[in-house]
C-alpha positions as CSV (number, residue, x, y, z in Angstrom):
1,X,41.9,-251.7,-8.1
2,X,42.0,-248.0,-7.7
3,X,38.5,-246.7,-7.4
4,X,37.4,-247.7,-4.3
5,X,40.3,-246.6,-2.8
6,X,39.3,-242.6,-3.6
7,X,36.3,-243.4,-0.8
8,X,38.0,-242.3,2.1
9,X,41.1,-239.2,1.2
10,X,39.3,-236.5,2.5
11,X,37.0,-238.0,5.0
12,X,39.7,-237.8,7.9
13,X,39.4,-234.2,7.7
14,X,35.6,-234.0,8.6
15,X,35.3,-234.6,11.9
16,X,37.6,-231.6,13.6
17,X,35.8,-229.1,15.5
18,X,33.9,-226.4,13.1
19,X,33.1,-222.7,13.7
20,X,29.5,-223.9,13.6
21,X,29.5,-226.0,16.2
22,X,31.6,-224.1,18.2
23,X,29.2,-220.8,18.6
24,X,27.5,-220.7,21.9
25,X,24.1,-220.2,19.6
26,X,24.2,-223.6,18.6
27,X,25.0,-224.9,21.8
28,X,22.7,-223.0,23.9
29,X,20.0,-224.1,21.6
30,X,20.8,-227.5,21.7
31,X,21.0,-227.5,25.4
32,X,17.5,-226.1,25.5
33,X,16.0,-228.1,22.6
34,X,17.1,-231.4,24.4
35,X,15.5,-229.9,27.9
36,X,12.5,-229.0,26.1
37,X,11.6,-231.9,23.8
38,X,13.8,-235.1,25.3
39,X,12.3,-235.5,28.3
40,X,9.3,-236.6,29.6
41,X,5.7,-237.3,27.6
42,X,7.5,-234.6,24.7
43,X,10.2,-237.8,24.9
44,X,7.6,-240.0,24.2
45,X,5.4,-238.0,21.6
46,X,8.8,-237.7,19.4
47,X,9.3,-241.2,19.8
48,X,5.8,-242.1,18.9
49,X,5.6,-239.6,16.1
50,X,9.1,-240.3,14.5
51,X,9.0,-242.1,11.3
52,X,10.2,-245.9,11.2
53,X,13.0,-245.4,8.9
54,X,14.6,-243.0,11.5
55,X,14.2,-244.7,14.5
56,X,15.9,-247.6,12.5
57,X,18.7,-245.6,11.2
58,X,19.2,-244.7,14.7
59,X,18.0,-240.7,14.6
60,X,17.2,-240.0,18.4
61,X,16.0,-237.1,19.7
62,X,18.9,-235.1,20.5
63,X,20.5,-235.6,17.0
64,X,17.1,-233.9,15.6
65,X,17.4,-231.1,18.4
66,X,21.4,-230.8,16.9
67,X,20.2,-231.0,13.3
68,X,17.2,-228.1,14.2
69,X,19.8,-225.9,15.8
70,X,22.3,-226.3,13.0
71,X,19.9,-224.6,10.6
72,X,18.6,-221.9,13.4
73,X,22.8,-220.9,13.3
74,X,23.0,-220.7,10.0
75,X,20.1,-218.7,9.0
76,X,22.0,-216.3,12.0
77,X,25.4,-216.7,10.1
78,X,23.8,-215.7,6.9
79,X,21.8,-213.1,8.3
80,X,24.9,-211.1,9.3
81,X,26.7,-211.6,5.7
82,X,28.8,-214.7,7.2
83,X,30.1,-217.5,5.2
84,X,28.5,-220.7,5.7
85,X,29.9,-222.8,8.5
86,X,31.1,-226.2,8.9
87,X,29.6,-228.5,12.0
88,X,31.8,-231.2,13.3
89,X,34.0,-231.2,10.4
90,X,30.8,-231.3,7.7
91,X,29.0,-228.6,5.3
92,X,25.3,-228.5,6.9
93,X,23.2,-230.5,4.6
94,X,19.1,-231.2,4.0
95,X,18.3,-234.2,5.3
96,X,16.2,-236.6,3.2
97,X,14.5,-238.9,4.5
98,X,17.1,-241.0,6.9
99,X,19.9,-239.4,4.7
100,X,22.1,-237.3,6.2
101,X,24.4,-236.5,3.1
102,X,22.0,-237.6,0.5
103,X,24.2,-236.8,-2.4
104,X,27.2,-238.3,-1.5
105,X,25.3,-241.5,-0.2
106,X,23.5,-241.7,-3.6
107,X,26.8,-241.6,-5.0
108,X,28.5,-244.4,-2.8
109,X,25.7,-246.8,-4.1
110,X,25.8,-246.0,-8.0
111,X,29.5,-246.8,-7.3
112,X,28.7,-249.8,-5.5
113,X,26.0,-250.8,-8.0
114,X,28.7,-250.0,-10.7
115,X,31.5,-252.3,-9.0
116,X,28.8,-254.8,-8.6
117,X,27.7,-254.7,-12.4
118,X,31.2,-255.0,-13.9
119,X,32.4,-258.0,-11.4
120,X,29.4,-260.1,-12.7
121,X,30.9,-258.7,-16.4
122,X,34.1,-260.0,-15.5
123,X,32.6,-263.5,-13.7
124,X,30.7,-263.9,-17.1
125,X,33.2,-263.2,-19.4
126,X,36.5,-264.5,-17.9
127,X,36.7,-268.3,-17.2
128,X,38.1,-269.2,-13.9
129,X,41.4,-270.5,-15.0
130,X,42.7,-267.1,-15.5
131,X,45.7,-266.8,-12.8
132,X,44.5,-263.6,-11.9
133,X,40.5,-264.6,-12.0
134,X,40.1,-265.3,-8.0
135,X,42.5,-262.4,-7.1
136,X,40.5,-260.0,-9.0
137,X,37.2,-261.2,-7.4
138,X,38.7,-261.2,-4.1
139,X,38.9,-257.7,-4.8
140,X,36.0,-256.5,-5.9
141,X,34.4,-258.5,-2.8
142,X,36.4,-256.4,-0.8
143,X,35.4,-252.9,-2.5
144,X,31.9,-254.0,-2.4
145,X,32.2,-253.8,1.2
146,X,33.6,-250.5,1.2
147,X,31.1,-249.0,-0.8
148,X,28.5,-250.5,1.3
149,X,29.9,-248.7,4.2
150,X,30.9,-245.9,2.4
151,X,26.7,-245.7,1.8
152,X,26.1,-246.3,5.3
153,X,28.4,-244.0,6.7
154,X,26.7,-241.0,4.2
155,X,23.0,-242.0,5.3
156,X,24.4,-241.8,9.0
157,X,27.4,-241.0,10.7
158,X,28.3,-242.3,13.8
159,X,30.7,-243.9,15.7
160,X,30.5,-246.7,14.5
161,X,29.8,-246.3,10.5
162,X,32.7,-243.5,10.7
163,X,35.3,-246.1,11.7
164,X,33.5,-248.7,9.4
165,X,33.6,-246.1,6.9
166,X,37.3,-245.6,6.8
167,X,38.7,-248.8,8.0
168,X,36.7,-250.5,5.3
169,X,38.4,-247.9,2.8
170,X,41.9,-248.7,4.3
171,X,41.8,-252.6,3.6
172,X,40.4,-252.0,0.0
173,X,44.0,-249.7,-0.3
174,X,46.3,-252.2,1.2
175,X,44.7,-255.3,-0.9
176,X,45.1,-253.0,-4.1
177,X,48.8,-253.5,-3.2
178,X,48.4,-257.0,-3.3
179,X,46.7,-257.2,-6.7
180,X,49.1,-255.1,-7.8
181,X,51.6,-257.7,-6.5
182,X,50.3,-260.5,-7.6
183,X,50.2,-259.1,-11.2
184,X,53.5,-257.9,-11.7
185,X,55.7,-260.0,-9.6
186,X,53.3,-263.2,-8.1
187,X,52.6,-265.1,-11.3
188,X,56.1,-265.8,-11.6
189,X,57.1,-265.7,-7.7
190,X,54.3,-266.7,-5.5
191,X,56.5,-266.7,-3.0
192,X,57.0,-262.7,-2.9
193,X,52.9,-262.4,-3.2
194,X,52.5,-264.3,-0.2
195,X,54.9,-262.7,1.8
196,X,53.9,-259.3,0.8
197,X,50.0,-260.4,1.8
198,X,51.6,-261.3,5.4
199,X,53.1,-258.2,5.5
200,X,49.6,-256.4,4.5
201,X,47.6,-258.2,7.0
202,X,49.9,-257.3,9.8
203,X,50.0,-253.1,8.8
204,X,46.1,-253.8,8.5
205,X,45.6,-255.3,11.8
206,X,48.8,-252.5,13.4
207,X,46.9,-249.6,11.2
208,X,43.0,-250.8,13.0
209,X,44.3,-251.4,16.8
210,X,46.2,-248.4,16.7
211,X,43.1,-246.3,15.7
212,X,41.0,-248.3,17.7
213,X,42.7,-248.7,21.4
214,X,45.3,-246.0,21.2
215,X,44.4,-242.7,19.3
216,X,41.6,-242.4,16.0
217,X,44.2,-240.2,14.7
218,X,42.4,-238.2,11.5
219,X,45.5,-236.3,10.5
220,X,47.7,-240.4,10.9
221,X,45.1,-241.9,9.2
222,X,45.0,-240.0,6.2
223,X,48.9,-240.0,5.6
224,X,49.4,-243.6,5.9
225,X,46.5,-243.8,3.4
226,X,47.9,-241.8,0.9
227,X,51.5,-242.8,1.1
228,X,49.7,-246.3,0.5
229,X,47.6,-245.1,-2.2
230,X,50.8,-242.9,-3.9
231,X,53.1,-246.4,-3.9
232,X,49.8,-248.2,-5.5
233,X,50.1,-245.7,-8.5
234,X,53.5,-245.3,-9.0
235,X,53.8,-249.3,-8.8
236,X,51.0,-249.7,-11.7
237,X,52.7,-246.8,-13.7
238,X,56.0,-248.5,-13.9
239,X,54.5,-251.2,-15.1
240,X,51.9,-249.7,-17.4
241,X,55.7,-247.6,-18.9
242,X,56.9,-251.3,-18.8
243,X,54.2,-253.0,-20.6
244,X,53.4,-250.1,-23.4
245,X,55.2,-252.2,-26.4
246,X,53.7,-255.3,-25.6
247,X,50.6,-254.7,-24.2
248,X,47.8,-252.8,-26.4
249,X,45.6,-252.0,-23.3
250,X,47.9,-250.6,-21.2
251,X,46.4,-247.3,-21.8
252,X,43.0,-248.6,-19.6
253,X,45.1,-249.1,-16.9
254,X,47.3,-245.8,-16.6
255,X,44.5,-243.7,-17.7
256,X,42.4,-245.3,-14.6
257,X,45.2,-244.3,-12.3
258,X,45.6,-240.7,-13.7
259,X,41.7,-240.1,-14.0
260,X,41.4,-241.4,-10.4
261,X,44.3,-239.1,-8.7
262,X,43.1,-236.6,-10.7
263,X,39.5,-236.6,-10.0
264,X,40.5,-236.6,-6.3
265,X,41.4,-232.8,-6.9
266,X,37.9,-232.1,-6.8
267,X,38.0,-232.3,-3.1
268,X,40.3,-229.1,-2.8
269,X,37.2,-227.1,-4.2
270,X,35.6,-227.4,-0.6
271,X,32.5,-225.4,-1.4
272,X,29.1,-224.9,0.8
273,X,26.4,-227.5,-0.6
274,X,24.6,-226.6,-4.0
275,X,20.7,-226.6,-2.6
276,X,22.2,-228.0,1.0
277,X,22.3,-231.4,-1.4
278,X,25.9,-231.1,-3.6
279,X,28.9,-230.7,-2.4
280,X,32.6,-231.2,-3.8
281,X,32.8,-234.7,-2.2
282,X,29.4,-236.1,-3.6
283,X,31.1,-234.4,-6.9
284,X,34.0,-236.5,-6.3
285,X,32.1,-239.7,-5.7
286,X,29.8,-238.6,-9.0
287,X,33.0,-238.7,-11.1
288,X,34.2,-241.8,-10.3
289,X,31.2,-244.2,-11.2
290,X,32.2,-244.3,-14.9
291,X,35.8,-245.3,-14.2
292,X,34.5,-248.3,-12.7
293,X,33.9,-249.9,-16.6
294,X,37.5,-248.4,-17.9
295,X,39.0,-250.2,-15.0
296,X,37.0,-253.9,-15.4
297,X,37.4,-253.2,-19.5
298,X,41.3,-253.4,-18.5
299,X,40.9,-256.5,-16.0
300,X,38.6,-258.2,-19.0
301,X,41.4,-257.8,-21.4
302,X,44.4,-258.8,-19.2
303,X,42.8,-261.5,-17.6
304,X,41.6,-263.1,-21.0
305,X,45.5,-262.1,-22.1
306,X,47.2,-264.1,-19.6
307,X,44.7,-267.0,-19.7
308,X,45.9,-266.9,-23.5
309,X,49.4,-266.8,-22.8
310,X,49.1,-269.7,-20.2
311,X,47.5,-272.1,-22.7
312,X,50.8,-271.3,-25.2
313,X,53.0,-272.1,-22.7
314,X,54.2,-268.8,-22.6
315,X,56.0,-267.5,-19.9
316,X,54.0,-264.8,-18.0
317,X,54.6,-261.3,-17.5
């Protein structure tokens, strides 16, 4: 519901233009790394000599010369008593392996992993005549995906697993809305869940083509994201406030939201990486795998409730 929404908030500031990247250092020694080592039979002995997991994560040999020349600048920067810089919008960090953020990808999977664990819970312990039982999967499905990306994008960004990355994030948002939809107004008027769903898929597919063939706007991106995301938690908090009398697991649900908006805080601590490893967004996406099992704990008990309350002929809530 929530969780996989908090993969994305503070990605769209990463990719402006850094002090590090902007020094002439870097840039002169990139320049001459790529003339010295890209070209030629020193071309072909990188090639030749470069590990199979990189060439098939896509490391070529400029990307090594930029990653090289990152480190040669901040040795420099720290030489002089300089902060640490930031290139193209990112902390430098140690590589591992093919892993370019190797925390923060390590966290992506355990969250993935987690999501993936508690939807076979759920499968397994709620029967599919539950009203909410193929919404809920639907779901998950989708914030599998993100996470997957979210994974990819950490082991390497590029073009392609950036835009993955946070358009991926984006439709997990706007379906939360739907869930959220279907549970407190769509059981009892499936008319107003459908025509909020059209109403998704068309700011989905507006949101995508204007990124995509008019301007991958970091600063748009991230607003219409979080004025999404805001609407998503005041929405479940009204009807967590609604619900407190009746319902004795409320509390999952509202502490999920709370723990989720609040854990998202952690990005404001923006510090250089622990051991070039751990940074305040691998810290964020650390925190969040154990909401994953609050949050299906709270989709356990209210699918099981309203399957309940369907069999007495009860009118749902």
């Amino acid at each position: 519901l929530f969780i996989c929404s908090s993969i994305f908030t503070a990605s769209f500031l990463r990719k402006k233009i850094s002090q590090g990247d902007k020094e002439p250092v870097y840039r002169d020694c990139i320049k001459q790394c790529v003339r010295t080592n890209c070209t030629g039979a020193r071309l072909r002995g990188f090639q030749s000599a470069q590990p199979p997991y990189m060439a098939l994560t896509g490391w070529t040999c400029r990307d090594d010369c930029r990653y090289q020349c990152m480190w040669t600048t901040v040795g420099l920067y720290q030489a002089e008593g300089y902060r640490v810089p930031q290139f193209h919008g990112k902390w430098p960090f140690a590589r591992f392996l093919c892993f370019e953020e190797p925390a923060s990808a390590l966290a992506s999977l355990l969250n993935g992993l987690a999501c993936l664990l508690m939807l076979l819970r759920y499968r397994s312990t709620v029967p599919r005549q539950s009203p909410m039982y193929h919404t809920i999967t639907a779901f998950s499905l989708v914030s599998l995906n993100a996470w997957f990306w979210s994974t990819v994008f950490h082991t390497r960004d590029t073009y392609l697993t950036e835009k993955m990355d946070y358009f991926c994030a984006s439709a997990v948002i706007l379906y939360s809305i739907y869930l959220c939809c279907v549970r407190t107004l769509g059981l009892r008027r499936p008319a107003v869940s459908s025509m909020v769903g059209v109403l998704l898929i068309l700011a989905f597919t507006s949101h995508v083509s204007y990124l995509t063939f008019v301007s991958f706007d970091y600063g748009y991106n991230m607003a219409a994201n979080a004025t999404i995301g805001m609407v998503n938690l005041l929405w479940w908090l009204c009807w967590c406030w609604q619900n407190r009398r009746t319902l004795p697991y409320w509390w999952k649900c509202g502490l999920v939201v709370l723990l989720l908006h609040g854990l998202a805080l952690l990005e404001l601590l923006d510090f250089p990486p622990l051991l070039w490893v751990l940074d305040a967004h691998a810290v964020w996406h650390l925190s969040t795998i154990p909401v994953h099992f609050l949050f299906y704990s709270f989709l356990i008990d209210d699918s099981l409730h309203l399957l309940n309350t369907e069999k007495m002929g009860v009118k749902l809530e």
